[in-house]
N, C-alpha and C positions, 0 to 999 in steps of 0.2 A: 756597884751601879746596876740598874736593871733597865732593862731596854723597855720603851715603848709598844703597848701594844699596837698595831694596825689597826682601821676601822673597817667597817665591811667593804667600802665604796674603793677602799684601798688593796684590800686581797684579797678580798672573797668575791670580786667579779673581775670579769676580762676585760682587755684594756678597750675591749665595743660593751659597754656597760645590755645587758639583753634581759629584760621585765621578764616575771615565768610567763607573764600571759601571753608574752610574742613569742614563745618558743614551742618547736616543734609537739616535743613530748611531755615538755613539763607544763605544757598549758593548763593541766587540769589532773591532779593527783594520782586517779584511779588510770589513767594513761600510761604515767611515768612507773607503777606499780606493776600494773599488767604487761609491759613490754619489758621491764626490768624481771620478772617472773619466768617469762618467756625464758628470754636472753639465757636466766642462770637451768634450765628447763631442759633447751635446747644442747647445751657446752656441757652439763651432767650427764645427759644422754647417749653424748657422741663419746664420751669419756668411759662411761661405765659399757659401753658394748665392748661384748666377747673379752667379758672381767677376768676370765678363770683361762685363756691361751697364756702358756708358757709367756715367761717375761724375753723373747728374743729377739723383739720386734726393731728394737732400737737400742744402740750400745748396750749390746748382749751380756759383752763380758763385765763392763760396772755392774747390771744390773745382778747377775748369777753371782758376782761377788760377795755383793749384799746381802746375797741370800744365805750365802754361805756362811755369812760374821752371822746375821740374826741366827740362821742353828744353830753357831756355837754358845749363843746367846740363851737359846731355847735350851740346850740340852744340860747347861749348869746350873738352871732355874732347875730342873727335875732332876730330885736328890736321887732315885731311883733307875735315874738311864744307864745304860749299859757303861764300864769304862772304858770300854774300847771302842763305842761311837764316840763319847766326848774325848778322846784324842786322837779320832782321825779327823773330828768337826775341826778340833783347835789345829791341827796339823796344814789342813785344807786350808784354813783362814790362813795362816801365820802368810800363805804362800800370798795372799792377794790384800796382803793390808794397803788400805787407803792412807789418805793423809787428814782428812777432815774427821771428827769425832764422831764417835758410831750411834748417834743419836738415833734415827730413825731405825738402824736395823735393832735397836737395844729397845724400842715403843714395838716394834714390832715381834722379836721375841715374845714380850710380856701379851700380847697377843695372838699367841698361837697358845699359847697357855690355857689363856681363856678361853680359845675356840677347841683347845682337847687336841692340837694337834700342827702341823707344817700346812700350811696354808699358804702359797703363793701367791695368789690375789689379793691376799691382807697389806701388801705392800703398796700394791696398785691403788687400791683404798682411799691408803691414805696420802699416797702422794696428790691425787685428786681431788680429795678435801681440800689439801693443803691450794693447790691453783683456785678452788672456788672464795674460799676464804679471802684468798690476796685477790681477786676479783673484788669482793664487796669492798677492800681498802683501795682499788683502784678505781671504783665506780665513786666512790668518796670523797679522793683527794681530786679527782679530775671534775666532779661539780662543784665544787668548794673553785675549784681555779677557773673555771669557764662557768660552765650551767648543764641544767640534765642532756641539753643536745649534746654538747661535747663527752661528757659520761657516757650517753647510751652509745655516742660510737668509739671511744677508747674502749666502752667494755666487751660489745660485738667484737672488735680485732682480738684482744686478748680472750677471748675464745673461743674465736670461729680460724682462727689461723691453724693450716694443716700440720706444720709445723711444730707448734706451740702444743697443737689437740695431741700429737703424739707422744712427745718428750714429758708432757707434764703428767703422765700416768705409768709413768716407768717408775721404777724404784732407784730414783737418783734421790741425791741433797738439794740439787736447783728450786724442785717446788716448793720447797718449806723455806730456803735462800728466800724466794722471790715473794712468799706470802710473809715475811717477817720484815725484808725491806720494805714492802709496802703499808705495811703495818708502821714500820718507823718512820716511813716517808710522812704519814699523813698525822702521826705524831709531831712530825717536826713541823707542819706546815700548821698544825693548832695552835702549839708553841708559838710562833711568830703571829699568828693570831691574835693570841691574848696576852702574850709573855707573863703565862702564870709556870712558877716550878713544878708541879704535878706535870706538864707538861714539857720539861725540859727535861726532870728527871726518866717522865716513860720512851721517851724520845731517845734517849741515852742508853737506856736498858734492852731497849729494842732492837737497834739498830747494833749495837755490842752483841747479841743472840744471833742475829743474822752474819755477822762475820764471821761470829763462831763456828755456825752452822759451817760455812763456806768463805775462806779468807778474800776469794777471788774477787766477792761482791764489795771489800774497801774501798776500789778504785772508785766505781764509781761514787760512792758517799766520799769519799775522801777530795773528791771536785766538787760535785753538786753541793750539800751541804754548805760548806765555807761561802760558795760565792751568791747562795742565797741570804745565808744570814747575812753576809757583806752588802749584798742588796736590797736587803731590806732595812737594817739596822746603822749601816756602815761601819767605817772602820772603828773609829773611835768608841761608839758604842758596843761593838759587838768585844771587842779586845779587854776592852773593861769590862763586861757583865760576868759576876760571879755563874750566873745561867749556866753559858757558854763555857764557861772551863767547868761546872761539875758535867754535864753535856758530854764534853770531848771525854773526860776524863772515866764515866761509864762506859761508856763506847768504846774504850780503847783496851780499858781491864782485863773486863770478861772475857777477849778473845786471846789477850795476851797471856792471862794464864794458862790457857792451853796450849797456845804455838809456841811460844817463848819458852816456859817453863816445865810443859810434860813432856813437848818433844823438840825440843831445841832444834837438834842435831839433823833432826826428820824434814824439816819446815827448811831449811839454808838446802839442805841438799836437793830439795823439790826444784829451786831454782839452779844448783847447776846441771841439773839435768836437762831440763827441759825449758830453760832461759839461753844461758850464757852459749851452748854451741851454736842457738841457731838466730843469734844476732844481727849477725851477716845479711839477713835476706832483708834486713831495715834498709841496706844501701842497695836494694834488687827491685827497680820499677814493678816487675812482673808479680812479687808478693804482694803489692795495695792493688794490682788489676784482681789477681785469683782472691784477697780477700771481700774485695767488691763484689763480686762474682758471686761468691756462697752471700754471701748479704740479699742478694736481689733472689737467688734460690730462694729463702729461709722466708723470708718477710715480703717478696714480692716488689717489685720496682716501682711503681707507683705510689703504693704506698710508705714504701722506705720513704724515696724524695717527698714524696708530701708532706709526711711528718716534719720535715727537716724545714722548709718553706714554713708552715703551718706557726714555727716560732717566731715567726717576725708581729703576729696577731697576738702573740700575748705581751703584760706590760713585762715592767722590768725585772721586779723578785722574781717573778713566773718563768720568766724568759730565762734566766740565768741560774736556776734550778734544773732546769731542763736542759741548756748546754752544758753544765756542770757535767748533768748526767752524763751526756754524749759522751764529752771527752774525757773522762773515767773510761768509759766503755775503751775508746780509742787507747791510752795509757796501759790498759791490758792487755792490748792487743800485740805494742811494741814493747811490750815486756818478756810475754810469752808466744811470738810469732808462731810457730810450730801448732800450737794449740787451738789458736782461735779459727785457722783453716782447714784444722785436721780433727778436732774434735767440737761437733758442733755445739754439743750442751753446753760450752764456753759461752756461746754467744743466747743463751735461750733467755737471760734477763733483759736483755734489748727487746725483745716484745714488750715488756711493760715500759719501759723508757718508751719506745715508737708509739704504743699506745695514748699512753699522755702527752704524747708531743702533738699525734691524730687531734686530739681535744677542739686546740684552739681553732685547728682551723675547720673543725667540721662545726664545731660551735656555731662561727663565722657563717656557714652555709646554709645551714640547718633554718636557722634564726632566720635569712632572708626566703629561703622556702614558707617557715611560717606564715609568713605577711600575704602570701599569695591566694590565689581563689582556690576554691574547694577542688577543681580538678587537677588545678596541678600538684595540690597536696596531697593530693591521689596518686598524680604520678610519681612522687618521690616513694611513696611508699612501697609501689610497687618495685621500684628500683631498688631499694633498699632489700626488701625482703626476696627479690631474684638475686641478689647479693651474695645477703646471707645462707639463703637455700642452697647457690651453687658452691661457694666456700665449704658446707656442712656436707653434702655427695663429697667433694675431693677428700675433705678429710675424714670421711668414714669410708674410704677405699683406700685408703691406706694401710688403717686397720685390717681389712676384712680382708686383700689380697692374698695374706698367706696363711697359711695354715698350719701351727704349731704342734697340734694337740697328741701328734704320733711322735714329737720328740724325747720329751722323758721315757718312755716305752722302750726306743731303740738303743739308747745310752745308756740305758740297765742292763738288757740285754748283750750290748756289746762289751760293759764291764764283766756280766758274768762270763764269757767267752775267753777274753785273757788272761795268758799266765799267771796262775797263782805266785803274789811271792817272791814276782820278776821286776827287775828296773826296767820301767818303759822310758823311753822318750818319743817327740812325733808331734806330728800337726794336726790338732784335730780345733773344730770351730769354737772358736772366742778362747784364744790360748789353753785349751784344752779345760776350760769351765763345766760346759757340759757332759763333760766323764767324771767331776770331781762332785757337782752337783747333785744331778739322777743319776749317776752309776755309783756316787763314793767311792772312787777309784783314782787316786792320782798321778798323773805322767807330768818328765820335766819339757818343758818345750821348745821345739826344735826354732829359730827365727826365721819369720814368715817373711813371704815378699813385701807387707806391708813395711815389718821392722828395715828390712835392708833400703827400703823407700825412707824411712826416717833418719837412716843414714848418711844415705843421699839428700836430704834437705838440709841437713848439718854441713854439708860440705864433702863427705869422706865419700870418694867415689869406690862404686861395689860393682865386680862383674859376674853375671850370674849366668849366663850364657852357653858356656863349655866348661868342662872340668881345667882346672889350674896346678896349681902347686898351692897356690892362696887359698884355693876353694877346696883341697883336700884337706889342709890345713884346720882350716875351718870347723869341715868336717867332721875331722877324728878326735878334734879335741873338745867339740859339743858332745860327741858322742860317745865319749871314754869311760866305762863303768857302767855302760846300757846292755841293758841284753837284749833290747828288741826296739824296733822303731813302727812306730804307728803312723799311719796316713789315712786322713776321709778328708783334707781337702785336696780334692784330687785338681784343682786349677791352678795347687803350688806346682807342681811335676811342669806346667809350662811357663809360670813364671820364676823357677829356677831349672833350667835345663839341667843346669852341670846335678842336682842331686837325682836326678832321676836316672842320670846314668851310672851314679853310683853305685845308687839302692839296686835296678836291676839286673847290671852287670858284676856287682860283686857281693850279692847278699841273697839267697833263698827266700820265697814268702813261704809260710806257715799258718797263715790265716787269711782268707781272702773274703770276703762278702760284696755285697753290691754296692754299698759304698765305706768301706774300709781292705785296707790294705796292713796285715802286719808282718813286716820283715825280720830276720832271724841276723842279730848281729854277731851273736858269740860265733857262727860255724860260714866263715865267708866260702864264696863257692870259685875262689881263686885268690892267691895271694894277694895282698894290697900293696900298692907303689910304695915304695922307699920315699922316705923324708923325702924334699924336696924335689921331686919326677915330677 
């Protein structure tokens, strides 16, 4: 059975049906053109400033990891590299393997190739691309569901957010995640347009890459999707259409070959990791207060709730597309508590869900601003563009506030400094990535107060305060087969008292600079407690 297509009057307008010629921007071609130009102008701009700073701007250690799989990447493409870089590159890696498939640092490899060399901004690049790209599938599917007013403001948010401006220029998986969902979103939404198979099948294909890409982005398709086709088609039709199971059945393959079948093992134990201890906090008020919390950080409070409101202005497939989405999003969040308040990339595809959600109801507004005299359609613009202006300063001080450019420099330097030859251990910034990165030099790493904090959100209480019997414990048996221990972040020493008195009471330094500290653990400078003292 194949399902009926939709007519336009049916889904391709909003449920306030809006003429172009009563609407803001799309009144007149060259409008909707030049402000959409602008928009992708502007978001490129604030993106590619200060392309070539160190990637450490935002989740440092993902991104140096990446870096680190593309060299090993790099260094097996050239027949001719030394073999003792390609096995300290593969050595380096093995320490920081991810769980999602090394797609982008393996496009990125084959691009340093071509540029003759380790190019760290090549990454940047193309994470970039990648949010512009899923921008023109977001300005798309969001006029296809409202009209150009609601587009030009889903696409403003998805690129003027300080937020969003940051994360989607890092060298994470989320940009290419989010430009391939959106890619299969507006797939899917053609599909039910016209219920031709070209359309069911690229729908299928698409959105199966994007899981691939990043498992985490199923939730949300695995809501949305259903109770749009449900709402569009309903049950009886949609259960019967051959469409619909070739559809689910791409969708599902392509990512399963890889999670299920390359790394089984890897993918089950992701969840008891970082699921199953820290479940507990589903039955903890204070977990839905702090993750509302970073939500209104992230996205802004006004704009968060409005989006949310803004769905009651579209019809029904529309509507229920778009909750779908939400509560995908939500299903992620009680599945992996821990993650969605502690690591924010978790949450960066809810910018395009919020955006499209923005649609309808700015549609709604935009549309009754049109109808009005010439000055007031002066003032909205200027509202608008003081907006946009102020959004574009906060999130280009973001950027610009720090200053990176003297960090590979110092972590070379501080690798050439250390023991030739010697087992380090020790805290240095982003689990010690930037000595393994610009210095090529590997230590194991000592657990920061961050980690004994993710301890503590599991449940396991840790007392970090004064030395113990537990906290020597601890201690000597992280530290067992080290011959030295390293310290530059030196704000651990007060959020773990008890090691600081360790380190300076029973350990000689041997190397001091101005911001690292290395301690001498083979020659202690007084005996150490007896088991349990």
């Amino acid at each position: 059975m194949q399902p009926t297509p939709f007519s336009q009057d049916e889904l391709t307008t909003s449920s306030f049906p809006v003429p172009p010629h009563k609407t803001f921007f799309g009144r007149a071609p060259w409008v909707e053109w030049l402000v959409l130009i602008a928009l992708f102008l502007g978001g490129a701009g604030l993106r590619f400033s200060d392309l070539t700073q160190p990637p450490l701007d935002v989740h440092a250690w993902r991104q140096l990891s990446a870096l680190m799989l593309a060299r090993q990447f790099y260094l097996e493409l050239q027949p001719n590299a030394a073999p003792e870089l390609k096995a300290e590159a593969v050595r380096l890696d093995e320490l920081t393997a991810s769980l999602e498939p090394p797609i982008l640092p393996k496009l990125v490899a084959y691009t340093y190739l071509a540029a003759g060399g380790e190019r760290f901004w090549i990454a940047r690049v193309y994470s970039i691309l990648f949010w512009l790209i899923g921008g023109l599938a977001l300005y798309g599917l969001a006029k296809r569901m409202t009209s150009a007013d609601g587009a030009m403001a889903a696409l403003a948010y998805y690129l003027f957010l300080p937020y969003a401006n940051t994360h989607s220029r890092a060298f994470l998986p989320e940009p290419l995640m989010i430009m391939v969902m959106l890619l299969g979103l507006f797939a899917v939404y053609r599909w039910v347009e016209t219920a031709r198979w070209k359309w069911a099948i690229a729908a299928g294909v698409i959105l199966g890459l994007a899981i691939l890409v990043k498992i985490f982005v199923v939730f949300p398709l695995l809501f949305g999707i259903p109770f749009f086709l449900l709402a569009s088609w309903g049950w009886k039709s949609t259960l019967r259409s051959r469409q619909v199971w070739v559809f689910a059945g791409l969708a599902a393959v392509i990512p399963a070959l890889y999670y299920l079948l390359m790394i089984p093992g890897k993918s089950s134990g992701y969840l008891e990791v970082w699921s199953l201890p820290f479940l507990h906090l589903l039955l903890e008020p204070l977990f839905y207060l702090r993750w509302l919390h970073r939500l209104e950080l992230l996205f802004t409070p006004a704009f968060l709730f409005f989006s949310l409101v803004s769905l009651t202005l579209l019809d029904k497939p529309k509507r229920w597309l778009l909750v779908g989405l939400w509560l995908g999003y939500v299903a992620e969040g009680l599945t992996v508590p821990s993650l969605i308040i502690s690591h924010v990339y978790y949450n960066l595809y809810l910018t395009a869900i919020i955006a499209l959600s923005l649609a309808g109801g700015m549609a709604f507004l935009l549309s009754k601003a049109a109808q009005q005299g010439w000055g007031w359609r002066l003032m909205v613009v200027v509202v608008l563009l003081a907006a946009v202006g102020d959004t574009a300063i906060f999130a280009r001080k973001e950027i610009h506030d720090v200053d990176y450019s003297q960090e590979p420099a110092f972590w070379q330097q501080l690798a050439d400094s250390l023991p030739k030859d010697a087992k380090i251990i020790g805290m240095t910034e982003d689990y010690n990535s930037r000595l393994s990165l610009f210095g090529w030099r590997h230590i194991s790493n000592y657990p920061t107060s961050e980690d004994f904090a993710m301890d503590t959100l599991s449940g396991r209480q840790v007392e970090l305060s004064a030395i113990s019997p537990q906290n020597w414990q601890t201690f000597l048996s992280q530290t067992n087969g080290f011959d030295y221990f390293l310290v530059t972040i030196m704000s651990e020493f007060d959020a773990q008292p008890y090691l600081r008195e360790i380190l300076y009471n029973y350990y000689p330094i041997i190397l001091q600079g101005e911001r690292y500290i290395l301690f001498d653990l083979q020659h202690p400078i007084q005996p150490l407690p007896a088991a349990g003292e």
